[in-house]
N, C-alpha and C positions, 0 to 999 in steps of 0.2 A: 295498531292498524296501519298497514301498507298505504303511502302516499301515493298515490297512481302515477305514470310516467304521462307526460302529457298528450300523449298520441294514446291513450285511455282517456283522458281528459274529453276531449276534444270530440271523441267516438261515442260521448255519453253524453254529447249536448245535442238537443233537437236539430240547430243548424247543421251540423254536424254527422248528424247520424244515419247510417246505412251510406254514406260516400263511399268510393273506390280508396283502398287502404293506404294506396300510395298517394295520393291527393291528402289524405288524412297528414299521413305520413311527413309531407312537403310541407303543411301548415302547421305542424306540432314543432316543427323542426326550427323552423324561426322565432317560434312564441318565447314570453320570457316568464316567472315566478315576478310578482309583486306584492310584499307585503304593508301592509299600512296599521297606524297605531290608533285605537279609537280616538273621534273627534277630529282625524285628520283629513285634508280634502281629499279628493279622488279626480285623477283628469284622466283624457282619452289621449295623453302623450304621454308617453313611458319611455324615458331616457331619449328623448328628443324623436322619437317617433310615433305619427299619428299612428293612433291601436286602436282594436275591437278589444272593450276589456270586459270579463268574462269572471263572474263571481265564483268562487270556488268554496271558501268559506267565510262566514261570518254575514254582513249585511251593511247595505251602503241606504242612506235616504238619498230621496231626491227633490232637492227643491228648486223652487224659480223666482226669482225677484220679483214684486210686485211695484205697483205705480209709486207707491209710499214708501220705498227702501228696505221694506220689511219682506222675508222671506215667508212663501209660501210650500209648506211640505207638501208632494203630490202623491209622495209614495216612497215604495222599500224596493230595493234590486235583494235577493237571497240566491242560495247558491243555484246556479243553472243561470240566473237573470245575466242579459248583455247590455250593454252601453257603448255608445260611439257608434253606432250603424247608421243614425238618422242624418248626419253630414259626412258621410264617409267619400260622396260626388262631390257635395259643393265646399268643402273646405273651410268654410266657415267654423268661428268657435261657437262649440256647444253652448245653448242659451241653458241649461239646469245645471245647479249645482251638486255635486256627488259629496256625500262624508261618510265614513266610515262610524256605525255605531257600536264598533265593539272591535277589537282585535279582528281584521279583515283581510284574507288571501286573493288576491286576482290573478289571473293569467291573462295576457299582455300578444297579442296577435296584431302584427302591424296590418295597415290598411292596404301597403301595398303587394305585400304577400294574398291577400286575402281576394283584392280584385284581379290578381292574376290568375288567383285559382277559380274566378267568374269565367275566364274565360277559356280554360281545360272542363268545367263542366256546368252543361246547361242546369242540370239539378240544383246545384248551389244557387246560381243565378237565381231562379224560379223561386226557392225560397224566400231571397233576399228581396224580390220581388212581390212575393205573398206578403211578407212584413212591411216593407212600405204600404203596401194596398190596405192592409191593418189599420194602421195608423192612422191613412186617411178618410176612412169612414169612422175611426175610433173620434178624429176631429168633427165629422161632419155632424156624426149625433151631437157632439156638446156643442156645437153651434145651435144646434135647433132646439136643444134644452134651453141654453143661454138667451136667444133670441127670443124666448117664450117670457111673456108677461108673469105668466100664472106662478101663486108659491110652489105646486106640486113641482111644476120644470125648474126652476130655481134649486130644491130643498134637492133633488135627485142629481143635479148637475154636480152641484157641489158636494157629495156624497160619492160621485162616480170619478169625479177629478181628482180628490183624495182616496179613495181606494188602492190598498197596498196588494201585492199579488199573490196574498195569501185570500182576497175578498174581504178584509178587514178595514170599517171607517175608527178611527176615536176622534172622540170629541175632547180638542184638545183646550177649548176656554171654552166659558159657561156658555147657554143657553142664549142669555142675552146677548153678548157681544156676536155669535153666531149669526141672529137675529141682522144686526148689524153690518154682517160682512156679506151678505145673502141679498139682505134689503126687502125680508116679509116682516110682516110684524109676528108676536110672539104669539099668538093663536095660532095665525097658519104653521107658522113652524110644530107647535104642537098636534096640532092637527095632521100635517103630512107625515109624522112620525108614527102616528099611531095607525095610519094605512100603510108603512114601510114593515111595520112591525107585525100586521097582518099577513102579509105574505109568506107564501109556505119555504122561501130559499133563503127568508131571514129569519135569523136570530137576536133580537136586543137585548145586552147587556147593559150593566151601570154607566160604561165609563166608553163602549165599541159596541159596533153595528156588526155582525160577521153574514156576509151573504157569500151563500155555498155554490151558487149560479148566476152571477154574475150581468151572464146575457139574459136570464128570462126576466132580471131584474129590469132591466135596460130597456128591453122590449115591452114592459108593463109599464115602466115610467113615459117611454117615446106612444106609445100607446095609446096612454090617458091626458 
């Protein structure tokens, strides 16, 4: 199978896609090839410059340090998935941690190629703009899950926080310790499970929760 040149790349990612060829062209043209070995980390600097990096193959977690020094998994980047966008103004370093879970390809698009081309096209912009606006409603709902007494908002919060973007939660320690990290007791927790499991977008399995829509889940949870 033919490795795509990266101005193919680039043409075949949502941000990306239906630009002016030449704008494509300008950004494919700085980008760099990075490969990483499972288990390795992953940054948004590639050879000393801040980049949009840009999974191509394999699959990266992402985690975030919690109060207790222990890492919290919130998710999986897969191929199409980007990283580095959410400080790409304030320069600050990224608060999540990236690793590679398998043998992992990235392309490497520096930040400052990328903000120049904000400013040859309003479309780019306006996306990059739609993605922030994501984000910040994506927080606002788990605030108001979070800030919710009840187990239902707790049990859905942390179910939507760990959601990978395939729509898949796993339960990665028992039932109790879960219990534990949530802060219901183990009724409710069974309990909301078994109205999570009623729903027509979910599917439960032994070991992962797979919800096929994502937002109507969200919208039933914010909801109730």
């Amino acid at each position: 199978m033919r490795t795509p040149t990266l101005h193919e790349f680039l043409s075949g990612i949502d941000l990306f896609s239906g630009l002016p060829e030449r704008l494509v062209a300008d950004l494919a043209s700085g980008c760099h090839w990075g490969n990483h070995d499972k288990n390795e980390a992953v940054h948004d600097i590639w050879q000393g410059l801040p980049s949009l990096g840009i999974v191509a193959e394999g699959e990266l977690s992402v985690s975030l340090a919690s109060l207790d020094g222990s890492e919290a998994v919130m998710g999986s980047l897969y191929p199409g998935g980007h990283f580095g966008l959410g400080n790409m103004f304030s320069g600050e370093p990224a608060i999540v941690t990236l690793r590679a879970l398998c043998a992992t390809s990235v392309v490497y698009l520096p930040k400052d190629n990328l903000r120049g081309a904000m400013h040859q096209s309003p479309e780019l912009t306006g996306r990059i703009l739609a993605f922030y606006n994501r984000k910040i409603r994506f927080l606002q709902e788990r605030i108001c899950l979070l800030a919710s007494p009840s187990p239902k908002a707790r049990v859905s919060a942390y179910i939507l926080n760990h959601l990978t973007e395939r729509g898949e939660f796993y339960f990665c320690c028992s039932k109790c310790d879960l219990c534990r990290h949530i802060g219901v007791a183990r009724a409710s927790l069974y309990r909301e499970l078994e109205e999570i499991r009623s729903l027509p977008c979910v599917s439960m399995k032994k070991n992962k929760i797979e919800i096929s829509d994502p937002d109507a889940f969200r919208r039933h949870m914010l909801a109730g």
